[in-house]
N, C-alpha and C positions, 0 to 999 in steps of 0.2 A: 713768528712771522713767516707765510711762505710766499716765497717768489716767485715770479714769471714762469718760471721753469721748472725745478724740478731741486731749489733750494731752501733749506728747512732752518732759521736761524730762531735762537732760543734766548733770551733775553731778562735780564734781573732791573726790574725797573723801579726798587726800592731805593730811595736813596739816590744816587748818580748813576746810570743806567749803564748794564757793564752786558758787553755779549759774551756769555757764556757758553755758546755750542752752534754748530753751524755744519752740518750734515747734508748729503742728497737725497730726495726722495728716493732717487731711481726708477724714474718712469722714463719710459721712451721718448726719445725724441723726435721732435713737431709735437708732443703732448704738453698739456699745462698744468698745474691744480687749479683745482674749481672751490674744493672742500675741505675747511680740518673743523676738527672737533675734538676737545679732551673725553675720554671714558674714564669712571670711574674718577670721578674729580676732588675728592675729600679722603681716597686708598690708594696706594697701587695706580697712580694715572700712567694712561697709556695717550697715547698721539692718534688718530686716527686723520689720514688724509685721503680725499680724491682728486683722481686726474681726468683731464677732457676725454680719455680712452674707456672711461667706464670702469677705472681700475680701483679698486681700494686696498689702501695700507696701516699697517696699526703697527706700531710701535714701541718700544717697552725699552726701560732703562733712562728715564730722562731726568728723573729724579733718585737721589741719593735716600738711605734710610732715615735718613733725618731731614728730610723734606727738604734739602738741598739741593738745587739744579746741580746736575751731573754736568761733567768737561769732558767725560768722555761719548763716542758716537753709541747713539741709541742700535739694539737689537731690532729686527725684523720680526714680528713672531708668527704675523699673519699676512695674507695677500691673496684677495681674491677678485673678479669682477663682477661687479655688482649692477650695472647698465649692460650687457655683453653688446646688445645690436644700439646703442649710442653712436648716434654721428657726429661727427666734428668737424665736417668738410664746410659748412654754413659760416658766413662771414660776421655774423651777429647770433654768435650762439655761447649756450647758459654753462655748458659744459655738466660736467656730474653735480646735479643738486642732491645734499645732503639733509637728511634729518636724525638723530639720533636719541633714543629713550632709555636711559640710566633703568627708569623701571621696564622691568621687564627684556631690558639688554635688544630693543630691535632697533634695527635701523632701517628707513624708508630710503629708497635711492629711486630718483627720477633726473628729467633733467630736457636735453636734445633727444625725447626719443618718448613713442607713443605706449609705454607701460611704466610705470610704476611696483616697484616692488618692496615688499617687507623681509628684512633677513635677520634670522636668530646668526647673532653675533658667535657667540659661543659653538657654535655647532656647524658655523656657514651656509648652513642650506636657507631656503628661501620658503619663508611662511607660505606665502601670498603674491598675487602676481594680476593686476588688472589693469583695463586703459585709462590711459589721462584724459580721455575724452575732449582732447583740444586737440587740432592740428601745429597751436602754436607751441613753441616750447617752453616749458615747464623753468619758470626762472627763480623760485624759491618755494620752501616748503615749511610748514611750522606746527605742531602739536601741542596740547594744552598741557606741556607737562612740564611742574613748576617747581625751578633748582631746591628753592629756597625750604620748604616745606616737605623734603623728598618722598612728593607725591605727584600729584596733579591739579591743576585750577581748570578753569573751565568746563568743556562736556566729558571729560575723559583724556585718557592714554591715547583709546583708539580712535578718534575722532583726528584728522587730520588735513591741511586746507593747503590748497597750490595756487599761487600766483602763478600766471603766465606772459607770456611777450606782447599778446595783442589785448592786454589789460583784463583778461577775464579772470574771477576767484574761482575755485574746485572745490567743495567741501566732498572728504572720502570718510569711507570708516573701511577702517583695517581689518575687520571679522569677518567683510560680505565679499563675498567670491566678486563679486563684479565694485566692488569700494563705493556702491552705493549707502549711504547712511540711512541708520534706522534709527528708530528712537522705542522704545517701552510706551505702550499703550496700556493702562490701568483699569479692567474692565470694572465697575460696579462700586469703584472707589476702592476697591480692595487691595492694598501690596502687599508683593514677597509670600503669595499663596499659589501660586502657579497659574495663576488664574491672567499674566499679563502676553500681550499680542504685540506683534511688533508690524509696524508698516512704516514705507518709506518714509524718509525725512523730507519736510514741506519744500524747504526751500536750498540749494544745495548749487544752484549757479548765479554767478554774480557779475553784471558785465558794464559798471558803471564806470569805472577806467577804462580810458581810450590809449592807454602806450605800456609800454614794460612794466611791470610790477616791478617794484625796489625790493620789497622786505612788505610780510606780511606775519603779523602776531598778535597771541592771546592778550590779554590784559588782565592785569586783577585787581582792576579797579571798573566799577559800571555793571558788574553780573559777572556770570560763569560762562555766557554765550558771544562778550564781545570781543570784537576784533579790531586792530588799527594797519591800515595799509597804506602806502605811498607806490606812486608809481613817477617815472622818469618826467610830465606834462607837469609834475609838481603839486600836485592835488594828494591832499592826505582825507580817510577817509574811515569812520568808527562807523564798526557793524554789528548787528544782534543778532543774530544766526538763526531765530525766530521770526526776524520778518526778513521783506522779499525786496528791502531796498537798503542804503546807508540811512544811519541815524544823525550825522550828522557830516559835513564837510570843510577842510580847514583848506582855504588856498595859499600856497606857497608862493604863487608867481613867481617863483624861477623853475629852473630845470635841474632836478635832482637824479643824483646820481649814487644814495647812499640815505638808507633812514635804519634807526636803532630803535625799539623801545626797554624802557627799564623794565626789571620783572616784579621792583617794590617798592619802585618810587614815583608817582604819576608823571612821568616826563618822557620824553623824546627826542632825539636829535635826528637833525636833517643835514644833509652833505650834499654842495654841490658841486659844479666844476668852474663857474664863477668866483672857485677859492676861498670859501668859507663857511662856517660851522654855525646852524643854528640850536638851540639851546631851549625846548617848548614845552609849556605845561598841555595837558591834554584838553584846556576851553582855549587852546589857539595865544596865549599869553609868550610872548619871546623873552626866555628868562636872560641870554645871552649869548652873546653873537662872536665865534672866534677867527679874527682874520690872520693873527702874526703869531708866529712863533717864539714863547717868550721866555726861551733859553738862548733866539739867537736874533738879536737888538735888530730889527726894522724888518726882517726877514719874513715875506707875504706863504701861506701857507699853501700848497701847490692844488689844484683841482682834487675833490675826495673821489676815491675808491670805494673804501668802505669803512663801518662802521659797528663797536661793538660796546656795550655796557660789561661794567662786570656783574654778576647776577645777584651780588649782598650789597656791594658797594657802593659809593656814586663817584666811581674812574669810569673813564670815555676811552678806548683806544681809536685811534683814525691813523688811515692808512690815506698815502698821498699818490695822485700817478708821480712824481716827480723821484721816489723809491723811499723817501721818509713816511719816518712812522712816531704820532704825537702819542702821549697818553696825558690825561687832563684827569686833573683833581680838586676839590676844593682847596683853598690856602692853607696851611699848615698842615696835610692830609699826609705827606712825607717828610 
C-alpha cells in the first residue's frame, strides 16, 4: 500500500491481516507516488514505485527466501527519472503514469508531460522516446501483456494505448520512432517469406469519452484486439482496435472514480465516490454491489480511490480516500 507521501506499507492479508513492514519511499517533498508495480512477480520480486517528480524507484529485499514477507527495511538498488521535464505544478494532474512489461523487462513512463518513453530496466537507458500526441495529460496506460500465460494476449508486447484527461484513447507501438502503429501487410497471401510491407495502423485515435479516463485494458475475452475503458462521466466502453468506433457502451450513471478489469475472469469492477463498489459481468450484468465494511458491523465504505484484481485470482483490493484499504474474496477463500 503506498501513501500520500512518500510511505510504503507491506501487508500479510492471509488470514487476519497483519502489517508486516512499513518503510519511506524517499522522494522529496511536495512530491507524491503516482506508481508501484511488483517486477519479477513468481522470482526475486522487486517493488518498483513512482513519484509526481518523474522519479522511479525499485526495491529489493521484501521478501524472505522462503517467500516470506521480510520485517526488515527493503534495500535501494535502483533510482532513476524516467519523466525528467514532468510537471506537477497543475491542480488536476496524473503524476508519473506507469506501465511495466515482465517480457522483455520495459517499462513505458508517461504521464503530466508531452513524451512518452520506453526504458530497458536493466540497463536504464531509454529505448524510445516519442509524443503523446495530446495536449491533455496522459492519465493511464496499458499493454496487451498477459500475467497469467507469461506471454502476451492481444496485438502484442509492443502495442500499447493511453488514456488521457480530456477523454481521448492513444494507440502507440513501441518499435516506431514517432509510436505510431503499424501493422504486417501480407502481399499475395504469402507469410513469413519476406515478402510482407508494413503501413500505418487504420485506426489509432479514439475520442468517444468526454472526461478523465479511469483505467483503460486489454481483455481476453471478445478477440486479441479488444479493449474496456471507463472514464470519470461513468460511461464504460469495449473496443475493437479494427474499427473506428466502440462496440458496444455500458452506462454507469454515476460518477466513477476507480475501474479494475480481471485478466481471466470476464468481470469488472467499478469505484465510485458515492461509497461503493460495483461487481459487472462484461454484457452490463451487476453481480454485486459492495457498500459496508464487513469486518467492522454498520461501517459505510469511504469514497474509492482505486482499484486492483489479483491477476490468477478472484481477490479485489480497493483503496478508500478515508486511508483504509479492503481486500474482498469469495466466502471461504481465506
Amino acid at each position: 500500500v503506498c501513501g500520500g507521501h512518500d510511505n510504503v506499507t507491506c501487508w500479510n492479508v492471509e488470514g487476519k491481516a497483519e502489517r508486516m513492514l512499513s518503510f519511506s519511499n524517499e522522494n522529496p517533498k511536495q512530491t507524491r507516488m503516482t506508481a508501484a508495480a511488483w517486477i519479477n512477480e513468481t522470482n526475486t520480486s522487486l517493488l518498483l514505485t513512482g513519484s509526481n517528480d518523474g522519479s522511479v524507484r525499485i526495491w529489493d529485499g521484501l521478501f524472505e527466501p522462503n517467500d516470506e514477507l521480510s520485517k526488515e527495511k527493503p534495500s535501494l538498488v535502483s533510482s532513476f527519472f524516467a519523466a525528467p521535464d514532468i510537471s506537477s505544478d497543475k491542480r488536476y494532474s496524473s503524476g508519473l503514469v506507469l506501465e511495466y512489461q515482465q517480457f522483455g523487462g520495459q517499462l513505458v513512463a508517461g504521464g503530466n508531460t508531452k513524451l512518452i518513453r520506453c526504458w530497458d530496466i536493466a540497463t536504464e537507458k531509454c529505448r524510445n522516446t516519442f509524443e503523446s500526441k495530446s495536449d491533455a495529460s496522459l492519465t493511464t496506460l496499458t499493454t496487451a501483456w498477459n500475467h497469467s500465460y507469461n506471454g502476451y494476449s492481444g496485438l502484442g508486447p509492443d502495442i500499447i494505448v493511453g488514456g488521457y484527461g480530456n477523454g481521448s484513447l492513444r494507440v502507440f507501438d513501441t518499435r516506431c520512432n514517432r509510436g505510431e502503429p503499424a501493422m504486417n501487410i501480407q502481399e499475395g497471401g504469402v507469410a513469413n517469406r519476406g515478402l510482407a510491407t508494413k503501413r500505418r495502423w487504420k485506426y489509432s485515435e479514439y475520442d468517444e469519452h468526454s472526461s478523465w479516463i479511469v483505467d483503460v485494458s486489454f481483455t481476453t475475452y471478445g478477440g486479441r484486439h479488444e479493449l474496456v475503458s471507463g472514464s470519470v462521466a461513468g460511461n464504460i466502453k469495449f473496443w475493437d482496435l479494427r474499427y473506428s468506433s466502440s462496440i458496444r457502451t455500458l452506462e454507469h450513471k454515476m460518477q466513477m472514480t476507480a475501474l479494475a478489469a480481471h485478466s481471466n475472469v470476464p468481470m469488472f469492477a467499478v469505484g465510485s465516490p458515492a461509497q461503493f463498489i460495483k461487481l459487472m459481468s462484461h454484457d452490463g450484468a451487476t453481480q454485486q454491489v459492495i457498500r459496508y465494511h464487513e469486518k467492522v458491523s454498520g461501517q459505510r465504505i469511504g469514497p474509492v480511490s482505486c482499484l486492483s484484481f489479483h491477476p490468477q485470482m478472484p481477490y479485489l483490493a480497493a483503496g478508500f480516500a478515508d486511508e483504509l484499504v479492503g481486500v474482498y474474496a469469495p466466502r471461504g477463500a481465506f
